[in-house]
C-alpha positions as CSV (number, residue, x, y, z in Angstrom):
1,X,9.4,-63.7,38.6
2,X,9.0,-60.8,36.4
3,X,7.5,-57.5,37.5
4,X,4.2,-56.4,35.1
5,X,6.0,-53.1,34.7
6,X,8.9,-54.6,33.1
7,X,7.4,-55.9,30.0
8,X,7.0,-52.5,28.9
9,X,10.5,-52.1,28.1
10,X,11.2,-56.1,27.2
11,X,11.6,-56.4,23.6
12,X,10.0,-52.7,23.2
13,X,13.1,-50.5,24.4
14,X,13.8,-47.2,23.4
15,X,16.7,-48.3,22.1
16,X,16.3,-51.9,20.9
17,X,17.3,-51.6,16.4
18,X,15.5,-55.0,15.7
19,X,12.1,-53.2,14.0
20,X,13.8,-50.0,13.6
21,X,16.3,-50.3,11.5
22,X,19.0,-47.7,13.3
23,X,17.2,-46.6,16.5
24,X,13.9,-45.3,17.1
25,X,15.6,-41.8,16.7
26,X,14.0,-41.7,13.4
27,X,10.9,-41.8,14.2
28,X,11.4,-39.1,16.0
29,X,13.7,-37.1,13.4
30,X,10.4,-36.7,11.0
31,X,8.6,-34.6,12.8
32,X,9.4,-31.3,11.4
33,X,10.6,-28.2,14.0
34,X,7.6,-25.7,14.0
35,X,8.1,-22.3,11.3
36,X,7.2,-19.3,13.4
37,X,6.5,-16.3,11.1
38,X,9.6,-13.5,12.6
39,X,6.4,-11.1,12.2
40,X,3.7,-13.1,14.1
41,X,6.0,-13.3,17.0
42,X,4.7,-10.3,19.0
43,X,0.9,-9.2,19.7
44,X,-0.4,-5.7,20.2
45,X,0.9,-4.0,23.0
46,X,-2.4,-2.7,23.8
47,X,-3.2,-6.2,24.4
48,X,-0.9,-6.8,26.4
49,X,2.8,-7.3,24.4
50,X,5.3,-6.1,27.1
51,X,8.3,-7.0,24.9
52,X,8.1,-4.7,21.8
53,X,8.4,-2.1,24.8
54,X,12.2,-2.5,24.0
55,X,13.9,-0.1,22.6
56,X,16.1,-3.3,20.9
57,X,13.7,-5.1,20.2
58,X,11.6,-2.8,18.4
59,X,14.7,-1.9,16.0
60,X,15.3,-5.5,15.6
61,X,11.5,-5.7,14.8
62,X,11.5,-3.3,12.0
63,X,14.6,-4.7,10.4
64,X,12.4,-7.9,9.9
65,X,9.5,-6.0,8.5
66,X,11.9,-4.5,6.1
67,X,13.7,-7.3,4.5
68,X,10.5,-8.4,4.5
69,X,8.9,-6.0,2.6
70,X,12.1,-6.2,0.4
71,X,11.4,-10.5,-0.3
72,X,7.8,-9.4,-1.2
73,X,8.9,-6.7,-4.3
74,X,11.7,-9.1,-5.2
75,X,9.6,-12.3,-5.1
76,X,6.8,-10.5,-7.0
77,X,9.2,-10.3,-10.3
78,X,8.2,-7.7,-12.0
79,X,6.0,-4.5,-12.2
80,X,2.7,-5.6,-13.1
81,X,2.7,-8.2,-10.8
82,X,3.7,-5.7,-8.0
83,X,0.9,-3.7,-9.1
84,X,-1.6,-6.6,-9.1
85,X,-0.7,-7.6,-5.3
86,X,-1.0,-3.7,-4.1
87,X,-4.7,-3.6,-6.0
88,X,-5.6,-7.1,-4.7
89,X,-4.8,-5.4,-0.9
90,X,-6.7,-1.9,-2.0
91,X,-10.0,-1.0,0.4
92,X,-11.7,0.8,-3.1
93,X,-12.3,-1.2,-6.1
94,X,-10.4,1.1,-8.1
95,X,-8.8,1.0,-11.7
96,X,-5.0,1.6,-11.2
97,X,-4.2,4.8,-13.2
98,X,-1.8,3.4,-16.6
99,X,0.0,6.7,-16.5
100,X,1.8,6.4,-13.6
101,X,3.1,3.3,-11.4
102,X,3.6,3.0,-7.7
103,X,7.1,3.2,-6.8
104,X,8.8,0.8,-4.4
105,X,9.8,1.7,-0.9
106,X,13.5,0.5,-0.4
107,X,15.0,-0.9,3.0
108,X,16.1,1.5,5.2
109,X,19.6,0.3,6.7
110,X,19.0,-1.4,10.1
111,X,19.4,0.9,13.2
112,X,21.3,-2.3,15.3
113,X,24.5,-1.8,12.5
114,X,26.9,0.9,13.0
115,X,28.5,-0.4,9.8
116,X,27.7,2.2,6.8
117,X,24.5,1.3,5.3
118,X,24.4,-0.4,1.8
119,X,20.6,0.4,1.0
120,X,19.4,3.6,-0.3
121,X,17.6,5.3,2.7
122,X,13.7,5.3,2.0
123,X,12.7,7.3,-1.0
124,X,11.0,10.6,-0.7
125,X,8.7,11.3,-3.8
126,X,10.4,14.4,-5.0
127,X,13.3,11.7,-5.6
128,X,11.3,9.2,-7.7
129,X,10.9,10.3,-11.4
130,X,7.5,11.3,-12.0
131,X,5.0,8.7,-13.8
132,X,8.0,6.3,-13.9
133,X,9.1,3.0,-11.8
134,X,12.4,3.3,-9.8
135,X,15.3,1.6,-11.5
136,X,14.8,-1.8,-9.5
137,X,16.7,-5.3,-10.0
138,X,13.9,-8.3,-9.5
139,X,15.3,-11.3,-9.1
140,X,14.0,-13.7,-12.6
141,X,10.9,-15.9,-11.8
142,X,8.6,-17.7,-13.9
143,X,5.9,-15.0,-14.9
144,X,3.8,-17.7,-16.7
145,X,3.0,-18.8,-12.5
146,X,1.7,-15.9,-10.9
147,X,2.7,-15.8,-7.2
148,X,-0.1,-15.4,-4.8
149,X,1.3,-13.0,-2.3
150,X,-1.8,-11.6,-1.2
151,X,-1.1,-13.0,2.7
152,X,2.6,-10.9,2.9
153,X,1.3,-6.7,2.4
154,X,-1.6,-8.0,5.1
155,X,1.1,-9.2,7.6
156,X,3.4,-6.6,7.0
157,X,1.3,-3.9,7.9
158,X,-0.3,-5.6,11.3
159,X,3.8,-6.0,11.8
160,X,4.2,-1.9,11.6
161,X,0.7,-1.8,13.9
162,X,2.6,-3.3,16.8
163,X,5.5,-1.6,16.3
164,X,3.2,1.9,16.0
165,X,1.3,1.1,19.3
166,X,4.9,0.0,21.0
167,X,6.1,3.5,20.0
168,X,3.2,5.4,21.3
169,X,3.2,3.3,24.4
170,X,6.7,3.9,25.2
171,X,6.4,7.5,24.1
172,X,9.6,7.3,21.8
173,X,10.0,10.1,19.8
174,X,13.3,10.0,18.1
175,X,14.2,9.5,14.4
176,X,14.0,6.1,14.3
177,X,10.0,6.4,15.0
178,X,10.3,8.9,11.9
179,X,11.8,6.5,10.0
180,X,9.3,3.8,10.8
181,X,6.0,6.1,10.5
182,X,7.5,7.4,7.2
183,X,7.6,3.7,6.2
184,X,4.0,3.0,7.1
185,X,2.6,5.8,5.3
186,X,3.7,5.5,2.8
187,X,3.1,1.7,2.7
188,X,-0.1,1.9,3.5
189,X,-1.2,4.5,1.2
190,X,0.0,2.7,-1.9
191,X,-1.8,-0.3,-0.4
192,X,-4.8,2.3,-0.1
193,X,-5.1,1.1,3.7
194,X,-6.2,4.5,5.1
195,X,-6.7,2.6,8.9
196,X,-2.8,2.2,8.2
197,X,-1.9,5.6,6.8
198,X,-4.2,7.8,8.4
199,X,-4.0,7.4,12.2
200,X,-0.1,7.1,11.6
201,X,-0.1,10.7,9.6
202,X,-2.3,12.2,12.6
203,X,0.3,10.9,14.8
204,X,3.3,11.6,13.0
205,X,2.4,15.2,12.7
206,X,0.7,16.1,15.8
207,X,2.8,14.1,18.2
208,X,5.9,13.2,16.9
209,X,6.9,16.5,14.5
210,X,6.7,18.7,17.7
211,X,9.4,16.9,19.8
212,X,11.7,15.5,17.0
213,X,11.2,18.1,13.9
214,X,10.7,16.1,10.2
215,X,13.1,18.0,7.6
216,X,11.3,20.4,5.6
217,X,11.0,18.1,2.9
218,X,9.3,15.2,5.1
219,X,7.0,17.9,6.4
220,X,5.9,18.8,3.1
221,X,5.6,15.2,2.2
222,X,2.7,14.5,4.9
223,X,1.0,17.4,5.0
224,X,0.5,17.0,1.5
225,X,-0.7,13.4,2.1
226,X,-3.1,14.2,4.9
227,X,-4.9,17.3,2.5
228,X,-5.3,15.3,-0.4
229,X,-6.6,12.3,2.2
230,X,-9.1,15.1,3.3
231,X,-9.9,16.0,-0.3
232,X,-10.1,13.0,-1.9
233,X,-11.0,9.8,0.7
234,X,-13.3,11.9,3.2
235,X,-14.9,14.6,0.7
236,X,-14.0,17.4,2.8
237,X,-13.0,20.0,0.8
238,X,-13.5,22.9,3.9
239,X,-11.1,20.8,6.0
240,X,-8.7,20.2,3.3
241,X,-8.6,24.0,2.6
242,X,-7.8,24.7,6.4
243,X,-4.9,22.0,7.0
244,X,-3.4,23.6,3.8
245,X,-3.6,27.0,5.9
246,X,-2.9,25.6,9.2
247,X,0.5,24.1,8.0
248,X,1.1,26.2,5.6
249,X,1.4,24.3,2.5
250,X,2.6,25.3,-0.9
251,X,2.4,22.8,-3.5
252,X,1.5,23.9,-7.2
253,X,0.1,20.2,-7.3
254,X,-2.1,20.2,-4.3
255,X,-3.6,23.1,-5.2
256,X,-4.3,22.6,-8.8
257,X,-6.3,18.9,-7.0
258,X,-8.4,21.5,-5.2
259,X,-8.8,23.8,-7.6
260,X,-10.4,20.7,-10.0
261,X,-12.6,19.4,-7.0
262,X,-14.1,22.6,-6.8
263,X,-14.5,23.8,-10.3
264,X,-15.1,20.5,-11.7
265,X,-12.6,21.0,-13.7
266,X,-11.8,17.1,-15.4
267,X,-9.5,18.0,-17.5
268,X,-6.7,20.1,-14.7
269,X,-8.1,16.7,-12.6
270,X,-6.7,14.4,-15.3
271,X,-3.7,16.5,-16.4
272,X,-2.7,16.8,-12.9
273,X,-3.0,13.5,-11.5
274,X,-0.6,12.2,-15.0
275,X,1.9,14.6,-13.4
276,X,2.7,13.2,-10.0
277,X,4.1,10.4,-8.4
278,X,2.7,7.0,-7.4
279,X,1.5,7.8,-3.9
280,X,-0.3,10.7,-5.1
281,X,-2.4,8.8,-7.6
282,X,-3.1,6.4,-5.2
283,X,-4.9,9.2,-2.7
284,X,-6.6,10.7,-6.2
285,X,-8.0,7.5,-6.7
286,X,-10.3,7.9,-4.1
287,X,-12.5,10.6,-5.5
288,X,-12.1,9.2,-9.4
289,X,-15.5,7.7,-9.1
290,X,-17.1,11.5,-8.2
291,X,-14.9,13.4,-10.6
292,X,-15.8,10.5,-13.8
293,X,-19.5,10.8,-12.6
294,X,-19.6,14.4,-12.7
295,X,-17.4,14.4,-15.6
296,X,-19.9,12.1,-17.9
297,X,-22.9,14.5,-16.9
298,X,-21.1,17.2,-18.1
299,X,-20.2,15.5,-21.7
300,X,-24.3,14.5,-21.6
301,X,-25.3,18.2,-21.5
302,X,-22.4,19.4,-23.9
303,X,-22.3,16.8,-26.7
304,X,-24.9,14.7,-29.4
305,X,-22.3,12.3,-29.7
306,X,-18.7,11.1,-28.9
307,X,-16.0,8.8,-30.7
308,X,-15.9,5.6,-28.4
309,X,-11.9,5.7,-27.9
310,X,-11.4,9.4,-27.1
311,X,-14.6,8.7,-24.5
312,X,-12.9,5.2,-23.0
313,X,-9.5,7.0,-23.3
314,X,-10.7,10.4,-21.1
315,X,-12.5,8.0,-18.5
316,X,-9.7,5.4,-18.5
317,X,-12.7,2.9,-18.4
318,X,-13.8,0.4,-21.3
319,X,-17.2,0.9,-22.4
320,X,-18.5,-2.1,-20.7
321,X,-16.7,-0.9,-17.2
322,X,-18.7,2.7,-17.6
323,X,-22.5,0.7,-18.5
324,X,-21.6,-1.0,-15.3
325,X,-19.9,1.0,-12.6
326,X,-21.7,4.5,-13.8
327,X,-25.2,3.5,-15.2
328,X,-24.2,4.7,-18.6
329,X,-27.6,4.4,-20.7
330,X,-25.8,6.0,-24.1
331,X,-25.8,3.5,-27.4
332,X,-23.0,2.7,-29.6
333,X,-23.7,3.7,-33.4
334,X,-21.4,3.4,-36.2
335,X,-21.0,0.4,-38.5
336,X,-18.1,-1.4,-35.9
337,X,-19.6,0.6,-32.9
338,X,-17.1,3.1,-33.0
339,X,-19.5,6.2,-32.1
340,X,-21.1,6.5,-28.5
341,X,-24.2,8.2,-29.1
342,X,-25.6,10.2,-26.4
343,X,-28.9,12.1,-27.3
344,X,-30.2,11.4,-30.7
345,X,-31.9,14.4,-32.7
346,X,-35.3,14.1,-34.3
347,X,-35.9,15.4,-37.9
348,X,-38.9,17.8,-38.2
């Protein structure tokens, strides 16, 4: 007499290949092996990560961060497109400046190889050509697709927050946290993600630089950053003045910034900002709205009238983008529109 429990396996074993046609394996082969993101691996160590407290596994970490930074400017194909996924990430609504393009932060070697490293180490901007794009090889894609990368610069920088915070926790201060800080600044300022750049600049400079010096060079590099920050983002001209003094800066460029921010001065503003390099613009951008407002009330008390494409071409704004970001209330005249007029002058 046969036990209830053993019909579940008459006719219905495991590994009977009547209905399965070469094992019930198969069924079992289709379920596809979870994809964990390499960068989602770890949380925050100030919630509680205990293994990005490794010393190993924090270099490992950052070598993952790095070739995937590197997949992100290959996969986005060319220039523009780079452009467009850095703007789609930017906290300011913004009009990227056409003079001058952001310039691509290459892959440091990995600290785990002792092998000599076959990547340029990461790019200071007195090495980048000014106004220009480094001389980069994409990888061909179909432009006529655009690629919707918006979720990688997002995880990327969370990935350098965890790695930050595990180097703060574990009170590392060697030139490998250089490297990495160096990284997110200047990541996260041409992603104009000042919760990125800011606290790491504050760091870098006040915690790190006094234990493990920066070059002179590297120095320069973020002080210059964190004044033109202060300038530009926070509108504090005073405080801009004093970190200049306090670190003793001297940069022709960052002075002639100041010098336009307090003088008004549009045109040293514009001259000055087509003369440096991409992660300078980016921190300019951030008072472009106050200098173009100030700048059109000045050109309303000075002038009866403007040609349309010196005006658009001075503002780096179309005509519509000024009636609707600034309130112009001027009137085109000319035949074809071609003349902005801005006070019209009534005959006696």
């Amino acid at each position: 007499m046969q036990r209830k429990g053993a019909r579940a396996f008459s006719g219905h074993s495991y590994g009977h290949t009547g209905h399965h046609h070469g094992g019930g394996g198969n069924h079992y082969s289709r379920l596809k092996p979870v994809e964990l993101d390499p960068l989602s691996e770890y949380g925050l160590p100030s919630k509680g990560e205990k293994r990005l407290l490794s010393p190993k596994v924090q270099e490992s970490y950052y070598s993952k961060i790095a070739e995937r930074y590197l997949a992100f400017c290959t996969e986005a194909g060319d220039k523009d497109n780079l452009q467009k996924q850095f703007a789609r990430l930017a906290v300011a609504d913004t009009t990227p400046s056409s003079s001058a393009s952001f310039p691509v932060i290459s892959v440091p070697p990995s600290p785990l190889t002792s092998a000599p490293p076959t990547a340029l180490p990461l790019p200071t901007p007195t090495s980048l050509p000014t106004g220009s794009f480094p001389d980069i090889t994409f990888i061909a894609t179909d432009n006529s697709k655009e690629q919707d990368q918006s979720g990688s610069l997002p995880s990327i920088l969370s990935a350098l927050r965890k790695l930050r915070e595990a180097l703060v926790a574990t009170q590392r201060r060697d030139p490998f946290t250089i490297q990495v800080y160096l990284f997110a600044i200047r990541l996260g300022i041409l992603a104009k993600s000042f919760e990125s750049y800011y606290p790491a600049l504050l760091y870098l400079l006040r915690s790190v630089h006094p234990f493990s010096n920066l070059t002179s060079v590297e120095l320069a590099e973020c002080v210059s950053y964190l004044v033109l920050d202060t300038a530009c983002r926070r509108q504090d001209l005073a405080g801009a003045f004093k970190l200049r003094k306090e670190y003793k800066l001297k940069d022709k460029k960052v002075d002639a910034v100041l010098k336009a921010l307090v003088g008004d001065n549009y045109v040293l503003w514009w001259r000055v900002k087509r003369g440096v390099d991409g992660y300078r613009v980016k921190l300019m951008e951030f008072a472009d709205g106050d200098v173009k407002r100030r700048t059109l009330m000045a050109m309303g008390r000075a002038y009866l009238s403007l040609p349309r494409e010196f005006l658009e071409s001075q503002m780096e704004e179309s005509w519509e983008g000024l009636r609707s970001k600034y309130g112009v209330g001027w009137e085109l005249g000319g035949e074809k529109g071609e003349k902005v007029v801005i006070r019209k002058v009534g005959r006696g």
